[in-house]
N, C-alpha and C positions, 0 to 999 in steps of 0.2 A: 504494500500500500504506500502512495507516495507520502512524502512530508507536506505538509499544508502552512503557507504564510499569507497572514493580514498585509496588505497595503493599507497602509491608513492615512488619510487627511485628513485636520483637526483646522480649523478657523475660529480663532479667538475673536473675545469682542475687543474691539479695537483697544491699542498698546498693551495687553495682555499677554502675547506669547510670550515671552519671554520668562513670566513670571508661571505661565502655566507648563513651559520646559522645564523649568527649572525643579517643581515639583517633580513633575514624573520622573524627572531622573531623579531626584534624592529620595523620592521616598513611593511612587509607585513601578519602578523598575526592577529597586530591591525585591520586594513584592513576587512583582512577576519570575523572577530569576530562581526565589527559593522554592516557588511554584512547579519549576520547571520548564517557563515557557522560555524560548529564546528572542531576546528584545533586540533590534535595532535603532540609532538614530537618537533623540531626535534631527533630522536634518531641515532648518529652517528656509522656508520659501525664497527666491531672489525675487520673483514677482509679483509677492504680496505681504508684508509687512504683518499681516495677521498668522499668516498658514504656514505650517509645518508640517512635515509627514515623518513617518515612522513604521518600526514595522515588526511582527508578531509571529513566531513561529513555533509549531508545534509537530510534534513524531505522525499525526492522523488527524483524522477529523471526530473519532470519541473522544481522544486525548484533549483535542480544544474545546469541547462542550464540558470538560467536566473541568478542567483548566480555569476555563472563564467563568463560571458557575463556582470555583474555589473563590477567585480569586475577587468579584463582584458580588458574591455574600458571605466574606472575610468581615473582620472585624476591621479593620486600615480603611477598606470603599465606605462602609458602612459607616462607619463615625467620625472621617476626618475626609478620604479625598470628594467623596462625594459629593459632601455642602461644599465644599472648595470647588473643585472643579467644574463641575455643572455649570454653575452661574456664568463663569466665564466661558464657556463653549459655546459656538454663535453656531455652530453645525459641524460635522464630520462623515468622511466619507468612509467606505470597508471593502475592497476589492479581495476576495480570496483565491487565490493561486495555487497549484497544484507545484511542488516543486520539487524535479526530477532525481533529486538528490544532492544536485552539485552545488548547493548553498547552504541549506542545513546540513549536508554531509560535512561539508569542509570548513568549507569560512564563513559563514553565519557565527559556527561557535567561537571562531580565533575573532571576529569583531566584534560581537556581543558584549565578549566579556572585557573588550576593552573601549566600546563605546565611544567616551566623551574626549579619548586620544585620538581617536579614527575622524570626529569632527574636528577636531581640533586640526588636526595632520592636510584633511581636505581644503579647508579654509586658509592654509596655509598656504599650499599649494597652487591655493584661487579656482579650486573646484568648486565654489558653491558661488561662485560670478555669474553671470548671466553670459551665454553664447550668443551671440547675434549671428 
């Protein structure tokens, strides 16, 4: 069975990403990681000053239903990110992917777990500029 990853797009309400990244990485990433799931990102938009994407991976498709079901009636969603985060969520998008193995196989897990170095490293580099 293949591995399964979220594409996700998040749209804060206005000058909020920053502070709604900022969360997920210190304290709903952790979360996810000791869950199991494999987190990407976040990689902030060049095009829109609100939007971010990010991205979710999981071994199967029961794996992630019971994953997101851990992890969204957890005690962490339930009594801190969720009055937090919500408000500031102006919409989000969920594309789910089928993936063949060569992501979560290999480098999914060598960038996951080093995240906020891999943004870091891109931005650097001037990967998150905009291409005309």
């Amino acid at each position: 069975m293949p591995h399964v990853i979220e594409m996700r797009t998040y749209k804060t309400t206005p000058g909020m990403r920053q502070h709604f990244m900022d969360i997920l990485v210190k304290r709903s990433f952790p979360a996810h990681r000791q869950i199991g799931m494999k987190v990407l990102g976040p990689f902030p938009s060049v095009d829109d000053p609100d939007t971010f994407f990010w991205m979710r991976g999981f071994p199967d498709l029961p794996s992630r239903d019971q994953m997101r079901n851990q992890f969204y009636e957890g005690t962490l969603w339930k009594t801190e990110l969720e009055e937090v985060l919500l408000p500031i969520l102006e919409k989000y998008e969920v594309v789910l992917a089928e993936d063949p193995g060569h992501l979560l196989g290999v480098h999914f897990d060598a960038l996951s777990s080093n995240a906020e170095t891999v943004v870091e490293q891109l931005a650097v580099a001037g990967a998150t500029r905009r291409c005309t």
